[in-house]
N, C-alpha and C positions, 0 to 999 in steps of 0.2 A: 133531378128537376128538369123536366121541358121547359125550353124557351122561346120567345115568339124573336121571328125574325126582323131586325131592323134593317131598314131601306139606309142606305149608305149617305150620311149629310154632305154637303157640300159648305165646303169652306168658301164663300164670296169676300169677302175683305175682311185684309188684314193691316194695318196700320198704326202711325203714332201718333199718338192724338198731342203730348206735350212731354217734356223734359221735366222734372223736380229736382228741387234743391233741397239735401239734408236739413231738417231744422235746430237737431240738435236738441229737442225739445221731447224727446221719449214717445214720440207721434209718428204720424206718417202718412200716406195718401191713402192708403185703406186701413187705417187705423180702427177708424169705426164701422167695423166689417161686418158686425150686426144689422148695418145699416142699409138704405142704397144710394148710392152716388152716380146711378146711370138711368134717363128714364126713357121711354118712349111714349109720344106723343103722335100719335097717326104717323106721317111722316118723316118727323121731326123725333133728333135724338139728343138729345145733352146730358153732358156730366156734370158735375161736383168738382172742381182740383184747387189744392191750397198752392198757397202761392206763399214761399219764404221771400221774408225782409231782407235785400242784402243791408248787411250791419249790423242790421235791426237782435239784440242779445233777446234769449230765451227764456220766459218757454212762450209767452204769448209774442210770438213771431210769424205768424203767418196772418194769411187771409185767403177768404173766397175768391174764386173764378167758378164763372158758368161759361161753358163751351156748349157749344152747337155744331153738328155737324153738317157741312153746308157740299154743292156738287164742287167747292174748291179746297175740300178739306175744311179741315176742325179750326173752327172759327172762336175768340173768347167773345164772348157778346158783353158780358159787365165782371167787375171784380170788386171787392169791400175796397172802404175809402183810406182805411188804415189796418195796419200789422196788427193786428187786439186779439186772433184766435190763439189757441194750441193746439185745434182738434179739428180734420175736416170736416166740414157742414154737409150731411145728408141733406138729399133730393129726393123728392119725391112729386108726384102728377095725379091729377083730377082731371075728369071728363072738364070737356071746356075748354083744354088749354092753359088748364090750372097747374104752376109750376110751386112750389114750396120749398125753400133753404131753409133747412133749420141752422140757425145762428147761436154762438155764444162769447160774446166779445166780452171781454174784460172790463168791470166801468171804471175803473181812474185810466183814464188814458195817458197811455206811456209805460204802465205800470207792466213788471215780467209773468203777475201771477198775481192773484187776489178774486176777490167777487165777480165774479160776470152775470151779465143779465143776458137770460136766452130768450131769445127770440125767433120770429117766424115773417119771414119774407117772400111775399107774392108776385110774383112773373107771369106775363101771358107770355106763351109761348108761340102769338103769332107776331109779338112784339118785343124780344125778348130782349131789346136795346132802352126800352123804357124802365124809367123808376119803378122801383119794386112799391108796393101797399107793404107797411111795415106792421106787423100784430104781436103786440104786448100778450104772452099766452098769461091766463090766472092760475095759481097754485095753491095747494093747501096749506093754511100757515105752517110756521116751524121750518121750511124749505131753506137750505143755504147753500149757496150754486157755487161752485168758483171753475177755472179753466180746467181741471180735473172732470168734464161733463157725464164720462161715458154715457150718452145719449142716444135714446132709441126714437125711433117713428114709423108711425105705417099709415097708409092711405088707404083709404075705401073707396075706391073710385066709380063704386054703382051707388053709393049713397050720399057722397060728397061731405066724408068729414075724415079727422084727423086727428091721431090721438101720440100725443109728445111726452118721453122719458126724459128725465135728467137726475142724476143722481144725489142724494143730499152726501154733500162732503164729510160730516164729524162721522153718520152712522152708515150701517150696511142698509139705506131703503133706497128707493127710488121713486119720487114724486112725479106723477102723471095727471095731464089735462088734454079734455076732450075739447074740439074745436069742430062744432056740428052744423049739421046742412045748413043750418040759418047763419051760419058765419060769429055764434055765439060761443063764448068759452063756458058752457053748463055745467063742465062738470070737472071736480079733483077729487084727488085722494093720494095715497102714496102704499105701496105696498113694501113690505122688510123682508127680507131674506135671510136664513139661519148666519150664515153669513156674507160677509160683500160678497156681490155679485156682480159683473158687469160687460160689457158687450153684447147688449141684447138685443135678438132678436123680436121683434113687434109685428101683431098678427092684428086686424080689426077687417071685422064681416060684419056689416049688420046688429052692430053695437057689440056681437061676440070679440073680446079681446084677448089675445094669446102674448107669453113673454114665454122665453127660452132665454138663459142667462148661465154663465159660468161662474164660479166662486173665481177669486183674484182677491189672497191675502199672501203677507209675508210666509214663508217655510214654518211652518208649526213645529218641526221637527229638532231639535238643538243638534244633533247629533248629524242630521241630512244637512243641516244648513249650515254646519263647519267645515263638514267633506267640501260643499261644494264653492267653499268661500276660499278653501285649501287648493283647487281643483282650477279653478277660472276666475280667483282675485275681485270677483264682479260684487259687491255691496247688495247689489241691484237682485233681491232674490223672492218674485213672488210666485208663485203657484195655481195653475187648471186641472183641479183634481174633480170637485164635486158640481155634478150636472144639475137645474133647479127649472121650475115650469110650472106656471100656475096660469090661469084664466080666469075670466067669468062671461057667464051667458048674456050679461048686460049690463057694458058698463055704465051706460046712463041710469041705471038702479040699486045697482048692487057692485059690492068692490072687490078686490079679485079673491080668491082661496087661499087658504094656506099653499106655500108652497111645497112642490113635491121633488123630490132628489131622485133623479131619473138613473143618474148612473153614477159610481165613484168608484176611483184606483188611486183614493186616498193611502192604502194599507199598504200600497206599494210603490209609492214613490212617481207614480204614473203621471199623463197630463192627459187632457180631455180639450178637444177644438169645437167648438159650438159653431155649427155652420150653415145653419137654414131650420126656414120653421115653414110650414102650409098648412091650410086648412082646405077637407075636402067638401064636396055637397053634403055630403051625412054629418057635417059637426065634427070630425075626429082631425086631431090635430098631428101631424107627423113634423118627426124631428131627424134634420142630420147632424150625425158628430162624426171626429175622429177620434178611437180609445187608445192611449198606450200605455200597456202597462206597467211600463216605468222607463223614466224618460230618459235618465244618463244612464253609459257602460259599467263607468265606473262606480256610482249610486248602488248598480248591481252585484258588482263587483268585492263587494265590502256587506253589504247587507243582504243580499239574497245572493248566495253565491249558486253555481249550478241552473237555474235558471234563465229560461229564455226571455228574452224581449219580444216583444207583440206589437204589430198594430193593425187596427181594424177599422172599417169604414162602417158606419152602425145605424138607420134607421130603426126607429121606435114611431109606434103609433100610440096616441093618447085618445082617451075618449073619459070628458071631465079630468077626474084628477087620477085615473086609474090609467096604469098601463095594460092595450090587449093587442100587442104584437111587437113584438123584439125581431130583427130581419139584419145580419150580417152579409153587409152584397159585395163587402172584399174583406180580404185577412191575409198576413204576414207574420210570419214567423222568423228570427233569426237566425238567419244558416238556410236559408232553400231557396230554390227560385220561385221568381214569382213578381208579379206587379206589388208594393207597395205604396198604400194610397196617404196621399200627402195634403190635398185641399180639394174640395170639391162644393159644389150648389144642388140645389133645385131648379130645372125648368118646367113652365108648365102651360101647355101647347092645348090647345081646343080643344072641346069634349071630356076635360079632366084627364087627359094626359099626362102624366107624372115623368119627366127623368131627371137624370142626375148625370152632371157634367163634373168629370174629377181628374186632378192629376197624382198622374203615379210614376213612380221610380221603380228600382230595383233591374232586375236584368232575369233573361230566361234560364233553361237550362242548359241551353249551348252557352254561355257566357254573355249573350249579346244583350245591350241596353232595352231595354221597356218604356223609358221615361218618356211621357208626355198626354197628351189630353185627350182624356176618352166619353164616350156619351155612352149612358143605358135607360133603356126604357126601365119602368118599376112597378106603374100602374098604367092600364087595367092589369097586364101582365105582364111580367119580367123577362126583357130579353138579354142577348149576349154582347158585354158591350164592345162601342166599334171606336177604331182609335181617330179622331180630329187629325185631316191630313194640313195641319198649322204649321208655316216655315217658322214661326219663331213662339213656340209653344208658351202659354203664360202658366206662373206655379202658383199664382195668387191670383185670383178674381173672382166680381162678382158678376154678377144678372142684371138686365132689366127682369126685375122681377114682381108678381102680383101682389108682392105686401109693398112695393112702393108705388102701386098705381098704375103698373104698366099691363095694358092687356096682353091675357094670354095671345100665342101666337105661334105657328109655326116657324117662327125665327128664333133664331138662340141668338143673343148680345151678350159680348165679355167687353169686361173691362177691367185691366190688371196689369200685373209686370211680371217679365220672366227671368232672362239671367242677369240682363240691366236693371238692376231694382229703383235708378232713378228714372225710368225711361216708361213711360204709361202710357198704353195700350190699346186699341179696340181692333176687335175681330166680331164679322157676320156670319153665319152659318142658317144654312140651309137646310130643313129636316124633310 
């Protein structure tokens, strides 16, 4: 395969934007990684960060902060009034100056866990020290919310609406409402999944809506799930095996598709990282994941003996509910050298530019380490990627990215953690 040559980025800041505190609460600052938590705004950049109650017991223990990036460093501009979340509140942005938190406080206040009512808070962002506009989003009856959200949202920022996930707690659906140009809640539904599904990815173009979602149930396996209760003591044992992705051409008319099972390394004990969704000018909707085909040694050990471990970094293109391109742009094998990919995004720079910022591990074949953050081009055509010259490389992060409202741009924005996982992030890059 030829590849096209990439111009060398430049790393321009790198920085801490704030400290976190464990909540103790099964959550975390990029918990909701489906989501986005970092927007830009012309000039103007802000994130998402929860904020733990000191004292305050678990799981609804934290709250919002919205940061700003100001020329004296990362400014908090407002924070919630009380400890009521468990989950960080996605951001997202609108032409205008139009900011959005999506919220889900808890309603008996005080309480650890129980019902929450989600909601939608509005920020300008050329004021972004003023009271938010608060919007009671509508939902399709039968809806029961609690701190458990897994919560999706995407922004259409050339059309000016907004389309909000929240998960129904008893069953595997996900009830969504549209909040469009006229500032009106027009439209619900909920759509169900073979089974729970959750950390999704949200796509809205033009009333076109996209979801990318991972299965998230206990171990189905009795046999897998004694090894590994034998193994790491942990109770705590759910599973990222089966990959899921449905759409519709309009959600203001019609509600999504059945969905489709894009990839599974169910047979083998594997796990599957759900990591970005796009949509291009043609309608066709592209998915990043990471595959592995089975996720502990010892899992292997015991049940697939002789075989290797794998894992792979794995764009899929969708068009409708059909898959028409499968594209491995890294792979690992255990026992060789080689970069090892660990997390990675979408960015997506003018003219439909397509790349994919990822970190990777592993070491070469002289012995020597690999680990850290590389950028490749993908579309129009695939080049060879180049490594981020970053003094404190992040292994988790997301984008300012175009399902959260942010316009494309020659700029890449992270924001994430690296070997301090309470220690949260941002780095500028230059393409």
């Amino acid at each position: 395969m030829l590849f096209a040559l990439l111009s060398l980025p430049v790393v321009e800041i790198e920085e801490v934007v704030t400290t976190y505190v464990d909540p103790n609460n099964g959550s975390g600052p990029l918990w909701c990684y489906g989501a986005s938590l970092l927007v830009r705004d012309g000039a103007r950049v802000f994130v998402s960060v929860p904020e733990t109650g000191e004292g305050v017991p678990p799981l609804c223990n934290t709250r919002w902060q919205l940061f700003e990036r100001t020329g004296d460093g990362w400014v908090r501009r407002q924070t919630g009034e009380r400890f009521e979340e468990r989950e960080p509140c996605p951001l997202v942005r609108l032409r205008g100056g139009r900011l959005f938190l999506s919220t889900n406080p808890v309603i008996e206040q005080g309480a650890t866990h129980g019902p929450s009512r989600p909601t939608l808070l509005e920020f300008a962002a050329r004021n972004p020290t003023a009271p938010p506009k608060v919007l009671d989003p509508l939902w399709a009856p039968d809806g029961v919310f609690t701190e458990h959200s897994y919560r999706g949202i995407a922004a259409d920022r050339l059309t000016g609406e907004v389309l909000l996930l929240n998960i129904n707690s008893p069953r595997p659906e996900y009830y969504w409402s549209l909040l469009d140009r006229d500032g009106k809640w027009s439209r619900q539904g909920k759509v169900a999944f073979p089974i729970r599904a959750c950390y999704p990815e949200v796509v809205l173009h033009n009333r076109s809506a996209h979801i990318l979602a991972i299965g998230d149930i206990v171990e189905p396996v009795k046999e897998w799930r004694d090894l590994k209760f034998e193994q790491t003591k942990n109770t705590w044992d759910y599973v990222f095996r089966r990959l899921f992705y449905t759409w519709t051409a309009d959600i203001g008319k019609q509600d999504f598709a059945e969905p489709v099972e894009v990839a599974s390394v169910e047979a083998t004990a594997g796990h599957i990282s759900n990591l970005d969704l796009w949509l291009d000018g043609e309608g066709r909707a592209h998915l990043l994941f990471i595959q592995r085909n089975m996720q502990y040694g010892f899992l292997r050990d015991r049940f697939f003996p002789g075989q290797k471990m794998t894992a792979s970094l794995e764009w899929v293109t969708m068009k409708g509910s059909k898959v028409v391109a499968r594209r491995t742009l890294l792979s690992h094998t255990e026992g060789e050298a080689g970069p090892v990919p660990v997390h990675a995004r979408f960015h997506v720079a003018p003219g439909g530019r397509l790349y994919v910022v990822y970190y990777a591990g592993g070491q070469d074949e002289q012995g020597q380490p690999l680990a850290g953050d590389y950028l490749m081009q993908i579309l129009p055509e695939q080049s060879q990627p180049v490594r981020l010259d970053l003094k404190s490389p992040l292994y988790s992060f997301l984008t300012a990215t175009e399902r959260g409202g942010t316009e494309p741009s020659n700029t890449l924005e992270l924001f994430g953690t690296g070997a301090d996982p309470l220690t949260l992030r941002y780095a500028r890059v230059r393409l």
